[in-house]
MDAnalysis code that builds the backbone (N, CA, C; Angstrom):
import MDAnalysis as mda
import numpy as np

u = mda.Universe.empty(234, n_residues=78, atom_resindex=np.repeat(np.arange(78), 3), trajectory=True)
u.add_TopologyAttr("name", ["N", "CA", "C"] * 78)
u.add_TopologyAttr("resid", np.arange(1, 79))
u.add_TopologyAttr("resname", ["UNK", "UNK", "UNK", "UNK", "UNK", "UNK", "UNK", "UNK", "UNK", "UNK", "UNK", "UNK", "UNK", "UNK", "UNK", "UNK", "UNK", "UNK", "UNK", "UNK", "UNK", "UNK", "UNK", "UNK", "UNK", "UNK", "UNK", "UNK", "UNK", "UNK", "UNK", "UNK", "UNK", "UNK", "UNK", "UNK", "UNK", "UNK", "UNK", "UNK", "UNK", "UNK", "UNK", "UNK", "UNK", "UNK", "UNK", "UNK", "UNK", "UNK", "UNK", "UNK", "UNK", "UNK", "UNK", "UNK", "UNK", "UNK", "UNK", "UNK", "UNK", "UNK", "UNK", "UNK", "UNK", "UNK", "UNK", "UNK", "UNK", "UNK", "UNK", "UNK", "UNK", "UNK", "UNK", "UNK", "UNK", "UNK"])
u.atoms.positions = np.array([
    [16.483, -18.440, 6.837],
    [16.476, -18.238, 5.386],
    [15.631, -17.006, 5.062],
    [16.200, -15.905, 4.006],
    [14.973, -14.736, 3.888],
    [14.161, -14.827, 2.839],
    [12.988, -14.313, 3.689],
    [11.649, -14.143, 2.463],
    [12.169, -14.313, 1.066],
    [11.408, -14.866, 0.177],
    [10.996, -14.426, -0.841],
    [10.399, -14.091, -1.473],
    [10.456, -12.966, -2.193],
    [9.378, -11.750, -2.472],
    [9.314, -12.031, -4.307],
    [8.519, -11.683, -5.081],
    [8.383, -11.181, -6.272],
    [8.529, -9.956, -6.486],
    [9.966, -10.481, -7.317],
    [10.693, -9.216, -7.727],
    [10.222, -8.173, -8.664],
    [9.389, -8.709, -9.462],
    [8.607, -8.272, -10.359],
    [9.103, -8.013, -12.116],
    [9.855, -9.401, -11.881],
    [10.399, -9.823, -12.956],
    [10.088, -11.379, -12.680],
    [9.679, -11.909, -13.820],
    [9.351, -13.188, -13.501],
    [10.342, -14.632, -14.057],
    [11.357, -14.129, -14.539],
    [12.480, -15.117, -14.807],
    [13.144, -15.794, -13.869],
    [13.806, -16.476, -13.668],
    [14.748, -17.490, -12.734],
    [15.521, -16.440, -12.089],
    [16.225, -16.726, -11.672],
    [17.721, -16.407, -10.831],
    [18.859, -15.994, -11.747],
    [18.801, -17.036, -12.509],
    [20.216, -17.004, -13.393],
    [19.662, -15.954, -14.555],
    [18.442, -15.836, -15.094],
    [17.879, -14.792, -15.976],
    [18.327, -13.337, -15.307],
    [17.906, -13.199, -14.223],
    [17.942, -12.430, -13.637],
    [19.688, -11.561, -13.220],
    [19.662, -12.488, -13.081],
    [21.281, -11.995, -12.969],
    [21.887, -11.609, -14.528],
    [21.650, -12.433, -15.337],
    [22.290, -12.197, -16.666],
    [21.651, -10.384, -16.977],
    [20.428, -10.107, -16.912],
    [19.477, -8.478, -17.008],
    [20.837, -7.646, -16.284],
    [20.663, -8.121, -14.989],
    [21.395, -7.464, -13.944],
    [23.032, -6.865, -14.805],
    [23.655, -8.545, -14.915],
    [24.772, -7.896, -15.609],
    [24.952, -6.827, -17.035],
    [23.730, -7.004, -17.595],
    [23.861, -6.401, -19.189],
    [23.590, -4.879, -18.460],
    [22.539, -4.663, -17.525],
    [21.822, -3.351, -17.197],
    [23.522, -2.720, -16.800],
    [24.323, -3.379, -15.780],
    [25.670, -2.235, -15.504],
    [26.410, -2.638, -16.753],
    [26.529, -3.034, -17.404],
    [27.537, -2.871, -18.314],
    [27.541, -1.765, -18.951],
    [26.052, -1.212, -19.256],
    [25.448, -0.331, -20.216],
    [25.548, 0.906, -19.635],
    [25.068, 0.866, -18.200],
    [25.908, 2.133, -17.476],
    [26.977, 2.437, -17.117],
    [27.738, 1.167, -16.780],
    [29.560, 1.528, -17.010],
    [30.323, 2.476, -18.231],
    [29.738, 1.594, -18.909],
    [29.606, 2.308, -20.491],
    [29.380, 3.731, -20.572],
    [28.587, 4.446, -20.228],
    [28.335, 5.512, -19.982],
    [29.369, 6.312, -18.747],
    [29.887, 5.498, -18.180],
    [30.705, 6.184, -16.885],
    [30.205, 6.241, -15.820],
    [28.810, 5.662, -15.378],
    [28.524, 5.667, -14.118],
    [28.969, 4.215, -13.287],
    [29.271, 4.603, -12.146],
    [29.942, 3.527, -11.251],
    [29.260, 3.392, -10.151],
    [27.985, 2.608, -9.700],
    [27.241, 2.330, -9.225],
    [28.304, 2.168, -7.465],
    [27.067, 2.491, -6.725],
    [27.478, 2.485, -5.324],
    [27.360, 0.854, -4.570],
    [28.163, 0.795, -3.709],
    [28.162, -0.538, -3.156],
    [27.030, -0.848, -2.521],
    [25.895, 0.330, -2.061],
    [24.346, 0.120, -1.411],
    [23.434, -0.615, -2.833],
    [23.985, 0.096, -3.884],
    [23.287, 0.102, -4.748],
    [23.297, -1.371, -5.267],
    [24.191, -1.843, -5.619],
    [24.381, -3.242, -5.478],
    [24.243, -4.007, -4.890],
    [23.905, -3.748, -3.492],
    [23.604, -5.070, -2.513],
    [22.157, -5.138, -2.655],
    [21.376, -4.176, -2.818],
    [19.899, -4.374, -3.105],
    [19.468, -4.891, -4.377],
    [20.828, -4.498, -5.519],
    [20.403, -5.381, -6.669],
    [20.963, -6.855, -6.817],
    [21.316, -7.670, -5.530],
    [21.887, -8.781, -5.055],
    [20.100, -9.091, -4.803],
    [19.955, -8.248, -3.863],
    [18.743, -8.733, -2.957],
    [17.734, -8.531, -3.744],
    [17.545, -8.431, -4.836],
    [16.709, -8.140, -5.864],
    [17.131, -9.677, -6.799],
    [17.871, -9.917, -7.159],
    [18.531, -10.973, -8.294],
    [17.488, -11.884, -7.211],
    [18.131, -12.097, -5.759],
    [17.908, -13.603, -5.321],
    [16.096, -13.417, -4.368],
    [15.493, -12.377, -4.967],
    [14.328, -12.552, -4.651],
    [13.894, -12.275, -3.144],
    [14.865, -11.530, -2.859],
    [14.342, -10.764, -1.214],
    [14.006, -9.777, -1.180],
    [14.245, -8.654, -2.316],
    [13.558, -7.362, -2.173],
    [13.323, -7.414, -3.395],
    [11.868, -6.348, -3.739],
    [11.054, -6.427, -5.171],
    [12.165, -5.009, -5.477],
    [11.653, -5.149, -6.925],
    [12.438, -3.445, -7.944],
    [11.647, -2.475, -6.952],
    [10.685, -2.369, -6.597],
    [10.168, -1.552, -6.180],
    [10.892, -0.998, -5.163],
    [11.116, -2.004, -4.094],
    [11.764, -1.467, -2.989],
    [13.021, -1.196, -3.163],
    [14.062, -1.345, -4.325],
    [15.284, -1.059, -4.794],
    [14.862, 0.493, -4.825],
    [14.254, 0.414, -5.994],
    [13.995, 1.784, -6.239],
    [14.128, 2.926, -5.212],
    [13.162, 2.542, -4.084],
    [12.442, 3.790, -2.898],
    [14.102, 3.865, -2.380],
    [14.720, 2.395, -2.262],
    [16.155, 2.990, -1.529],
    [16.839, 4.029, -2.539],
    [17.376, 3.819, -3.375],
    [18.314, 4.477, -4.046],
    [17.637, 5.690, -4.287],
    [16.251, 6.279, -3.978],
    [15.642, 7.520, -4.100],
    [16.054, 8.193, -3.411],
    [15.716, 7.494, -1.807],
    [16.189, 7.661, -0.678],
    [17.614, 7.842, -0.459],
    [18.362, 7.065, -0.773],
    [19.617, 7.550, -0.699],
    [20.301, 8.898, -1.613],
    [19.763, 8.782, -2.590],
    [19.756, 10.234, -3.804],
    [19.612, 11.648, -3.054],
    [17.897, 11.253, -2.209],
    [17.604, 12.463, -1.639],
    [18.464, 13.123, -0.600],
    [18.878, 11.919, 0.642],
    [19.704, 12.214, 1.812],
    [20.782, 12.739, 1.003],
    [21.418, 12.703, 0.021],
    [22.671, 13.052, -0.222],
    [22.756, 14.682, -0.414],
    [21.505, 14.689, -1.372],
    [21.357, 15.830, -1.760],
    [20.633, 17.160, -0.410],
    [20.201, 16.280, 0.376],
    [19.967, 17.193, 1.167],
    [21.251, 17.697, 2.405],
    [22.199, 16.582, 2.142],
    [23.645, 16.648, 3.083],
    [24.560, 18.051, 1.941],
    [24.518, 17.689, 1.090],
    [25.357, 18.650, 0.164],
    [24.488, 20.200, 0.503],
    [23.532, 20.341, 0.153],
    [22.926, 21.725, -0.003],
    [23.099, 21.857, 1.688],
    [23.290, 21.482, 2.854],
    [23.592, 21.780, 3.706],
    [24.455, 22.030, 3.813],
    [25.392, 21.402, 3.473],
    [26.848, 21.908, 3.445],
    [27.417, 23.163, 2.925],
    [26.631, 23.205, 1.679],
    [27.092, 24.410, 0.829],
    [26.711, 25.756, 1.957],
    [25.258, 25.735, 2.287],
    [24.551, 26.762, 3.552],
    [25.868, 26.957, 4.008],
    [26.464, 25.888, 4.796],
    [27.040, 25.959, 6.213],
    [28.474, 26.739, 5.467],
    [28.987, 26.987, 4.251],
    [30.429, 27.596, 4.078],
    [30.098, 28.776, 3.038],
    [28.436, 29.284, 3.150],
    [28.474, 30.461, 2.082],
    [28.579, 31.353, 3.734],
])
């Protein structure tokens, strides 16, 4: 069974999930379409295995690697 951590929201499960759903609706809304990484940590966030915090550092992390794959790329075809 995995840890459970404080998410750093202190509501239930089902609270939690309800935030969860209103938070993408509001960015759907806007046109952003969240990544499937991005969602499994906000799974693992709802059910109390990883804190916001550590959501966060990923999706930074993943932001950064991307951006550092693109500006490489661009290098590699100027």
């Amino acid at each position: 069974m995995p840890k459970i951590l404080h998410s750093g929201y202190s509501g239930t499960e089902a609270q939690r999930r309800i935030a969860h759903e209103q938070a993408l609706a509001n960015t759907r809304i806007e046109g952003h379409i969240p990544s499937a990484e991005f969602l499994v940590d906000c799974e693992a966030v709802i059910a109390g295995t990883m804190t916001r915090e550590q959501a966060r550092e990923r999706s930074l992390r993943r932001a950064l690697e991307m951006e550092c794959a693109l500006s490489g790329s661009k290098r590699n075809t100027v």
